[in-house]
N, C-alpha and C positions, 0 to 999 in steps of 0.2 A: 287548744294546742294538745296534741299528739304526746301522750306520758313516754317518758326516754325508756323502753322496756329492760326489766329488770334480771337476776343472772336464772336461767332456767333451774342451774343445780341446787340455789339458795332458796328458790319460790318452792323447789320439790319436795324440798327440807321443811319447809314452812308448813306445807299441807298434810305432809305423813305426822308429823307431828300431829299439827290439829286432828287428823282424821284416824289413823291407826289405832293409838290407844282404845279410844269408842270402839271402833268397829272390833277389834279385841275383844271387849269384855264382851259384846252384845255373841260373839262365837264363841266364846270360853261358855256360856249361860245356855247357848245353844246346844254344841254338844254334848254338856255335860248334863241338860232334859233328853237328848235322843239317847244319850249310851247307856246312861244313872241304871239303867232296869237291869245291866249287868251286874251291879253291885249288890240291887236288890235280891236275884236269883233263889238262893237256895231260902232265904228266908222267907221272901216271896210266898216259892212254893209250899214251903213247910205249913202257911198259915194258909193258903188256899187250897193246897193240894192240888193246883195245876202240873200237869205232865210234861216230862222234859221235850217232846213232840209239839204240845201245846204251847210251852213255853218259847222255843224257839218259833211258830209261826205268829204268836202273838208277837216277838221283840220285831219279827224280820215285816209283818204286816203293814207298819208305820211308810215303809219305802212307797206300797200301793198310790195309797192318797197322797203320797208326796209326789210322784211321780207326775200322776195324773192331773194335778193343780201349777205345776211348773210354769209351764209355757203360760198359761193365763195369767197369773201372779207377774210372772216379768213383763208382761206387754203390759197389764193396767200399772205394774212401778213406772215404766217408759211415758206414761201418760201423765201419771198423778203427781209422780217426785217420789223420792225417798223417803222424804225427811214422815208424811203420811202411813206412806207402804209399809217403813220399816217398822214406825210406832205401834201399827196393827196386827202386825205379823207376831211382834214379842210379846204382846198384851195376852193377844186370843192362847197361842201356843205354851203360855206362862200357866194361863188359867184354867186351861185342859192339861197339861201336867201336871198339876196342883193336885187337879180332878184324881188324879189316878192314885190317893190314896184311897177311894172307895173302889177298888177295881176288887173285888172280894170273888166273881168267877171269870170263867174263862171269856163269856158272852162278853160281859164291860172291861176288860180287859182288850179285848179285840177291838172291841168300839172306839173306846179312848184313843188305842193307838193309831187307829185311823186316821181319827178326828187330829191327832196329836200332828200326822202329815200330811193332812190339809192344812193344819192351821201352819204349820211353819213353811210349806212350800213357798216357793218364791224367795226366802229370804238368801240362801247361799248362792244364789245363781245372780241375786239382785245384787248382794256386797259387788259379784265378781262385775258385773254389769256396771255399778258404782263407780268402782276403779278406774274404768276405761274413759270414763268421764275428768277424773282427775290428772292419771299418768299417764304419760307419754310411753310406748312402748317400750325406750331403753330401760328406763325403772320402775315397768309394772313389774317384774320379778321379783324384786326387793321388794315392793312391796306388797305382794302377794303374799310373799313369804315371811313376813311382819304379821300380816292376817291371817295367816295360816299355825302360826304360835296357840292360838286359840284351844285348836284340840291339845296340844302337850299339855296349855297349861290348863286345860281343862281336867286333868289327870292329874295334872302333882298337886295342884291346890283340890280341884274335885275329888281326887280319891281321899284323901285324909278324910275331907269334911261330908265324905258321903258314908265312907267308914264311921266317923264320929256320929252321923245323926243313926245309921242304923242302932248303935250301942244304946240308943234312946227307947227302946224297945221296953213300953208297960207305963212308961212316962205318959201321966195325964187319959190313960185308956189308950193311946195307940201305940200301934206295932213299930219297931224303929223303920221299916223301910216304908210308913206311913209320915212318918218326921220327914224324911228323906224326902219324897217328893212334893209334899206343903213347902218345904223351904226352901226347895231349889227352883220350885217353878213358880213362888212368888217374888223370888229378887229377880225374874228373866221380866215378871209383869211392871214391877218396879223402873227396872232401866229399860223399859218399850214406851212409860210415857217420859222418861229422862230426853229418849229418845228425838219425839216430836218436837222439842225448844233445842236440841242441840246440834241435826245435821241441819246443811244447806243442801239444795237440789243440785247444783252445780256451782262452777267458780264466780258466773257472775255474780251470780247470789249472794259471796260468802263477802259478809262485812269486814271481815279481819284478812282479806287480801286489798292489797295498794291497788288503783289501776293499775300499774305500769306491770305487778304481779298477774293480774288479771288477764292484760294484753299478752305475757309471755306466752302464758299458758294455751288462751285461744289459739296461738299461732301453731305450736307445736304440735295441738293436737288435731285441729283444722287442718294441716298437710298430713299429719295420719290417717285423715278420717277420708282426705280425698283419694288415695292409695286402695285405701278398702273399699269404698264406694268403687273404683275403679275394676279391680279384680277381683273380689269376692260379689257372695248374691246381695242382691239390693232392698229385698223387702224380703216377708215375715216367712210366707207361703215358699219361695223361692231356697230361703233356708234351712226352714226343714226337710225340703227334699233335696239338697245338696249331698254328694255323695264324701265330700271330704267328712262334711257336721259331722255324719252319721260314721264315718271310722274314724273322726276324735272319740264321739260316743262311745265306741266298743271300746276303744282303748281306757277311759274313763270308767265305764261297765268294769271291768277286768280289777281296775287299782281298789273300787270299791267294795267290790269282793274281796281282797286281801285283807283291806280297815276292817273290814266290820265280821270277815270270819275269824279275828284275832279279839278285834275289842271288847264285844257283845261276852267272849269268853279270857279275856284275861285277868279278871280277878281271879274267876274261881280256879285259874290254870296253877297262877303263882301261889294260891293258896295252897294245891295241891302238893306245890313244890316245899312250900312251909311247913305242911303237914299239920295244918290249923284252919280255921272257919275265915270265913271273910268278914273283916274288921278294920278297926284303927291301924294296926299292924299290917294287913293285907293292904292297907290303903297305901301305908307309906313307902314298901316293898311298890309294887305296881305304878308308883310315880317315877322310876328309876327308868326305865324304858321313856318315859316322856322326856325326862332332862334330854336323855339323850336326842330323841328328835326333836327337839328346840333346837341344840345346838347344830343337830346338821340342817334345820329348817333357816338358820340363821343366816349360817357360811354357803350352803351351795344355790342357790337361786343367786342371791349378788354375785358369786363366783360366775354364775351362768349368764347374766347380767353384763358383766365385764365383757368374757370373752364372744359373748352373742351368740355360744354354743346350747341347741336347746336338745336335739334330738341323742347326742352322744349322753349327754347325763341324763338324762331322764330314762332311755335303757339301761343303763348302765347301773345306777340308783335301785332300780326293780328288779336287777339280777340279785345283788346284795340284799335286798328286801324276800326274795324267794331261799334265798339260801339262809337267810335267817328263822322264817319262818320254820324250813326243813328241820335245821339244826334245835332248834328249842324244844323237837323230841325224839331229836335221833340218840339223844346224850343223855344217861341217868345222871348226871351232873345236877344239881341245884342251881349252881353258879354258873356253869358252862348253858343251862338253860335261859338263864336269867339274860345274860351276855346277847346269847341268839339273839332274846327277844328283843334287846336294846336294839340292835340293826334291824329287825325288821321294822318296828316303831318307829326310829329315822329315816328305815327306807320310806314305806308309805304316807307318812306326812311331806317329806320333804321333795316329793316328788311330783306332791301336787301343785303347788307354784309355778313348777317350772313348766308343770303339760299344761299349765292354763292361761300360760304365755303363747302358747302355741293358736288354740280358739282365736282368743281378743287380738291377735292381730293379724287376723284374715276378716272376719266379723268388723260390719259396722251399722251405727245406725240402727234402725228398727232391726235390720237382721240379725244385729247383737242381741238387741234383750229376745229374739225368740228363739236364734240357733243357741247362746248360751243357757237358755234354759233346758233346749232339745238335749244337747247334750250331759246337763247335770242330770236331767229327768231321763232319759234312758240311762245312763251312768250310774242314778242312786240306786235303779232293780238289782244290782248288784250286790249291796246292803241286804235285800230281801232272799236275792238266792244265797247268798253264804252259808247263812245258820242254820237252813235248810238240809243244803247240798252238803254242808261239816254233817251234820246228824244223818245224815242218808247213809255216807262213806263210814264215819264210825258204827251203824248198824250193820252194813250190808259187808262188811269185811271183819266184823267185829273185833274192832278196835281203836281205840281210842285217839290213836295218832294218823290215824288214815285219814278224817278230816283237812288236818295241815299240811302233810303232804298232798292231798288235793290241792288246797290254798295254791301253796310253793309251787304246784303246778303251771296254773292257769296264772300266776304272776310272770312265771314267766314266758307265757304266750304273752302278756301283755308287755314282755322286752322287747319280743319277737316283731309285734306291730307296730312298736315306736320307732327301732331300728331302721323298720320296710318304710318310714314315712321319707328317707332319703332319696327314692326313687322319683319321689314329687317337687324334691326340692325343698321339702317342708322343714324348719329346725337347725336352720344358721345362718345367722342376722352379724354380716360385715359391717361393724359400726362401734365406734368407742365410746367409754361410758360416759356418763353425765359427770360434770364437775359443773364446782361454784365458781368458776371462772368467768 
């Protein structure tokens, strides 16, 4: 006999629960190994004597190998499961940033951070991959943007404690941003085999869903999946050369350039503004921009969610994200800087949920794990050109603030392309939210 199927809003409740928090920490652990080298910076260099040139293509290098391992990383998750993939990805990626306290010249410093995006490729583009297996399109926003908490809170709890381990500097012969990286990148190896005993592959799998839970879920997302099988590409080959993939891509390209020409540099920004070294104190300053983008990572995805409005907030979101970045040195302000950077912080986090609403519900099937990797893997080069393209403009105009008005630029080209996705149709889902009804 046929289980009486259960309320879809209470089963959705049941799984973010289960699943969220985990996938949380396992991104909190994540970002806070890809960005931590920001923190390490000046003392970094001090003890190695790598060059601020070097320094930036070393942090931005990491993107290369991440890039380049993408797409194969989601097909074999598609194949293997998560619960495997994911175990693998945090273990190797834990234990090569671990590594990187012997990174002592410029050669193994470039190595490691290779190595560092090889090892973790695959794993954000898998979460996002993940998702689409659980949520129904009306509250994969929300929950996106639940998973997307990760990088904030990767800052207000990582800055202190990446600040605190630097201060460890001479403890037991190493250097404090030698502390730093042994203890951030063995609690990510830590929770990679937490990992392997606590995800399930999918719903059927999961022991702590009811049938009748079970059956809700296939239903929901079984008519999602035929919609996209329907009008989107159907296999792997098909979606990487789709021309929609490859202008989420650029648009994605675009957002990631913003993260990463702000993050890689806002310790030492805020220090700057402190008038003091990067430390406990820079740490706890520099989580202040995080609060704030939790809280709009919080409220606008569900807000967006509701109204089934994707393309309006998400330009919109990026305009206030480019105007922040501007302002943070248009103003001798300390506090009027600080402020800046809170908007741009909530711009650029909170904007990612909602554009990756956009992918996963055209994408299905195998063409999900290989166009959502397409598009995170061309999208993270973005991460690599920033720090780059910041120190080119601060040299080649000499000044310091021509970098972020670069940034603020090309953000908001990335308004520009969100807005133009109207013309396709793309970016507003007539449909009311979920309830436990």
């Amino acid at each position: 006999m046929n289980a009486t199927p259960a309320p879809l809003g209470a089963t959705i409740d049941k799984v973010t629960k289960r699943l969220l928090p985990f996938l949380l920490l396992m991104y909190v652990l994540a970002f806070l190994d890809r960005a931590n080298v920001g923190f390490a910076k000046k003392a970094f260099q001090a003890d190695t004597g790598i060059s601020d040139a070097a320094f930036a293509f070393g942090a931005s290098i990491f993107f290369l190998g991440y890039a380049l391992f993408e797409v194969p990383s989601n097909l074999i998750m598609h194949r293997v499961g998560a619960r495997i993939w994911m175990a693998r990805i945090m273990v190797t990626w834990g234990l090569i940033s671990a590594a990187m306290m012997f990174a002592h010249t410029e050669t193994v410093f470039y190595v490691l951070r290779v190595l560092l995006g090889i090892a973790e490729a695959g794993f954000f583009p898998g979460v996002i991959l993940y998702l689409t297996y659980w949520f129904p399109s009306m509250a994969r926003g929300r929950a996106m943007g639940l998973f997307y908490f990760g990088a904030p809170l990767a800052f207000i709890f990582g800055s202190p404690l990446s600040g605190l381990l630097l201060e460890f500097d001479g403890f037991s012969g190493l250097h404090g941003w030698q502390w730093m990286f042994l203890v951030e990148g063995l609690l990510a190896t830590l929770v990679g085999v937490w990992a392997y005993f606590y995800l399930d592959n999918r719903p059927n799998e999961a022991k702590w869903l009811t049938s009748a839970e079970k059956a809700t879920l296939d239903a929901a997302l079984s008519a999602e999946e035929n919609v996209k099988q329907a009008h989107g590409p159907r296999g792997t080959l098909a979606a990487l050369k789709n021309g929609r993939v490859l202008y989420f891509a650029l648009i994605y390209f675009i957002i990631q350039m913003s993260v990463y020409g702000v993050v890689f540099y806002l310790p030492t920004q805020v220090a700057s503004l402190l008038g003091t070294k990067v430390g406990f104190t820079v740490g706890l300053v520099t989580a202040i921009p995080w609060l704030c983008a939790m809280l709009a990572t919080y409220f606008l995805p569900r807000w967006s969610d509701r109204t089934g409005e994707r393309r309006l907030f998400a330009g919109g979101i990026l305009v206030v994200c480019a105007a922040g970045i501007a302002a943070s040195v248009a103003t001798n302000s300390p506090v009027l800087s600080l402020l800046a950077l809170c908007f741009a912080a909530a711009g650029f986090i909170s904007v990612q949920p909602i554009f990756w609403t956009l992918p996963t519900g055209y994408l299905g099937g195998i063409a999900a794990a290989g166009g959502i990797a397409l598009i995170n893997s061309l999208g993270s080069l973005g991460g690599f050109v920033a720090p780059n393209v910041k120190t080119w403009a601060e040299t080649t105009f000499a000044s310091t603030s021509a970098g972020l008005y670069l940034l603020a630029g090309t953000t908001l080209i990335g308004a520009v392309l969100v807005f133009a996705l109207a013309a396709a149709g793309i970016g507003r889902e007539a449909r009311a939210p979920v309830t436990n009804r």
